[in-house]
C-alpha positions, -999 to +999 in steps of 0.1 A: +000+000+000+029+025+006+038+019-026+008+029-039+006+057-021+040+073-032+031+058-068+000+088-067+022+115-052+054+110-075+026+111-107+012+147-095+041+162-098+040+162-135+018+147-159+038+132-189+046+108-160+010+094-159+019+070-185+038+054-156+011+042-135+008+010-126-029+002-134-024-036-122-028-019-088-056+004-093-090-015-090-126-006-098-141+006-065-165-023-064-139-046-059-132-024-021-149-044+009-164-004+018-186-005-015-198-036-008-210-029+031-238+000+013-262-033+002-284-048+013-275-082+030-300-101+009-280-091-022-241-102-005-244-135-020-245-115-057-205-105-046-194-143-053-208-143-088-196-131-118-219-112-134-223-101-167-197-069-170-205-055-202-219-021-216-235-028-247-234-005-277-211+017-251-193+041-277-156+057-277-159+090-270-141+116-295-113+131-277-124+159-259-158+151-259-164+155-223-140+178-212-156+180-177-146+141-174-123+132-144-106+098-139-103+093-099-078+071-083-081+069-045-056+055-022-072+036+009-053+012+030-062-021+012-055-011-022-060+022-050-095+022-065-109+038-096-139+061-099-149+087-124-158+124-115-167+158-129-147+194-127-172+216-112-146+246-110-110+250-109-102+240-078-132+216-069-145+184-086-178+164-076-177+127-069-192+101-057-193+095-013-183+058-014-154+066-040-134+092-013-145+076+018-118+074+041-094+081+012-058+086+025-047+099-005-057+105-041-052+118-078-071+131-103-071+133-143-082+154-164-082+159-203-074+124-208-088+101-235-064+073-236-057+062-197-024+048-211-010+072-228+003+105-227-017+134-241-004+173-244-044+185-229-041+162-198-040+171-158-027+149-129-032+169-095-034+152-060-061+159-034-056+149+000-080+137+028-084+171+040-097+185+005-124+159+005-161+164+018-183+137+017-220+144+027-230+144+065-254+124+061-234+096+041-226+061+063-207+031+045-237+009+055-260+025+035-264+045-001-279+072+008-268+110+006-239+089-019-225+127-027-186+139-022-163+172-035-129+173-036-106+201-035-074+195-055-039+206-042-037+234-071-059+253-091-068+230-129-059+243-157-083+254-183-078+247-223-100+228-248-103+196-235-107+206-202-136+226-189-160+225-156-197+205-165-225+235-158-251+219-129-288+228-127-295+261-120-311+271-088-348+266-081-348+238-112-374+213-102-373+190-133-373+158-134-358+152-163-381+120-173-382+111-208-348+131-218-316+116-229-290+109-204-253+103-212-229+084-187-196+088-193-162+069-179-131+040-179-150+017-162-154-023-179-169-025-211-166-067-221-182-100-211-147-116-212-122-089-198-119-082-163-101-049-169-113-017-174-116+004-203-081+024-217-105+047-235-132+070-225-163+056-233-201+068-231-240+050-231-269+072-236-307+061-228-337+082-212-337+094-180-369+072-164-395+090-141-388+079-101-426+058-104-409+035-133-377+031-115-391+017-081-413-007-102-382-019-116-366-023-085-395-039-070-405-007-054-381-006-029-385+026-012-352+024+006-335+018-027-351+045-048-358+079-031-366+113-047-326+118-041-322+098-066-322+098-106-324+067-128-316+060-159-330+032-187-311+001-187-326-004-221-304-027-246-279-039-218-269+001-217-255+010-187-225+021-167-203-005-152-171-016-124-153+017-121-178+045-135-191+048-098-186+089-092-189+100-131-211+125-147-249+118-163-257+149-183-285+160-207-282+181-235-291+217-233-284+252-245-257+239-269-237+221-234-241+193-212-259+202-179-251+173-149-283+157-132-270+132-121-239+108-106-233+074-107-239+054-077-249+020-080-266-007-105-274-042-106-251-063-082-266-097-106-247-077-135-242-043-161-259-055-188-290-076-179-312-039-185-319-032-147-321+009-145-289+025-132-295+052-098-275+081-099-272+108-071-301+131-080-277+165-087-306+190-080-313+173-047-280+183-036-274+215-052-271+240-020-249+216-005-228+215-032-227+256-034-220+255+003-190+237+002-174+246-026-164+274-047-189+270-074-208+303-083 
């Protein structure tokens, strides 16, 4: 683990090192026994299968295509993890709770489109347990309140393929039902790899009202809540192992807006077209005004 942990701090320093990491060591976040302690019991024996861990008709992204995309890599004392995220601001990105819970240290990257390779646009800066907020009302043992911010050793940044993700404005009470959402992130993509993806990749399907999603989850109440936001998994489309923390935006005004980020799925599998839950982002916007820098 110390290793690790010097691995992530000798990589901030300067970012045509990143090439170096060693991702043998950096795990999707639902391989961590923390992720795993948020569900129910009834679902524990789900964690001894292996499921299905494929996105179908998951796309490449174009480089630069969502330049608000952040590739997470906490440091915890059994191991480095990897989430996705969003830059809210130069200083501050937004996350998911379980992915920076407890975190002793971490990094994040941004601009990247190839995890494995050196590109001119991307960012490695460290964060370190002090910079991270997770909600108040979070608890490992549960999935609620599954919201986090991070604030980054120094400032990001801005060029072309980097840029902060706009959030709801206030007083926006949408729902969002029946738009488009787009998930983005590295997370796994095939039925017969157990690695994640080197390239950013994307799904899109429509954004389901709260009613349909609790009938899909067999109305589970303590599941579903209006603090949450779910997503179609129509045609096996869905975010997978290691997108846990990443952005689901809508189209609008010419930009992508984020409603939503990913916090859990199916633990029977990715692909067999349960809806994905998100973090609801308007649920959470004061919070998110209050502790950070976003304006």
């Amino acid at each position: 683990m110390k290793t690790v942990l010097l691995v992530i701090a000798a990589l901030a320093v300067a970012s045509a090192e990143l090439v170096n990491i060693d991702w043998s060591q950096v795990k999707p976040i639902e391989e961590f026994d923390h992720y795993w302690a948020r569900i129910p019991k009834e679902w524990q024996f789900l964690r001894e299968l292996t499921p299905s861990r494929r996105i179908t008709n998951g796309q490449e992204a174009t480089p630069g295509q969502f330049p608000y995309q952040v590739l997470v890599i906490s440091s915890f004392e059994n191991g480095a993890a990897l989430c996705g995220g969003s830059i809210l601001t130069r200083n501050y990105i937004l996350t998911a709770a379980h992915c920076v819970f407890r975190v002793q240290i971490g990094l994040a990257i941004m601009g990247v489109h190839d995890r494995t390779a050196f590109e001119p646009s991307e960012q490695g800066i460290n964060f370190e347990a002090s910079g991270v907020r997770v909600h108040e009302g979070y608890s490992q043992t549960n999935i609620r309140n599954d919201i986090a911010v991070v604030r980054l050793n120094h400032a990001i940044d801005f060029n072309a393929r980097v840029q902060p993700v706009r959030i709801p404005a206030a007083g926006d009470s949408r729902h969002f039902a029946g738009l488009t959402g787009t998930a983005s992130g590295f997370g796994r993509w095939t039925d017969s790899s157990t690695a994640t993806s080197a390239v950013l990749r994307y799904v899109s399907n429509p954004i389901l009202t709260e009613a349909d999603c609790l009938a899909r989850w067999d109305n589970n109440a303590n599941l579903i809540q209006p603090q949450n936001i779910c997503v179609s998994g129509e045609g096996g489309r869905s975010p997978c192992h290691g997108d846990s923390g990443g952005p689901l935006t809508i189209a609008e005004g010419g930009s992508s807006v984020q409603v939503g980020i990913v916090s859990f799925g199916s633990t029977a599998g990715c692909s067999i077209g349960m809806p994905a839950v998100y973090v609801r982002v308007t649920h959470f916007r004061q919070w998110i005004v209050d502790n950070t820098d976003y304006a």
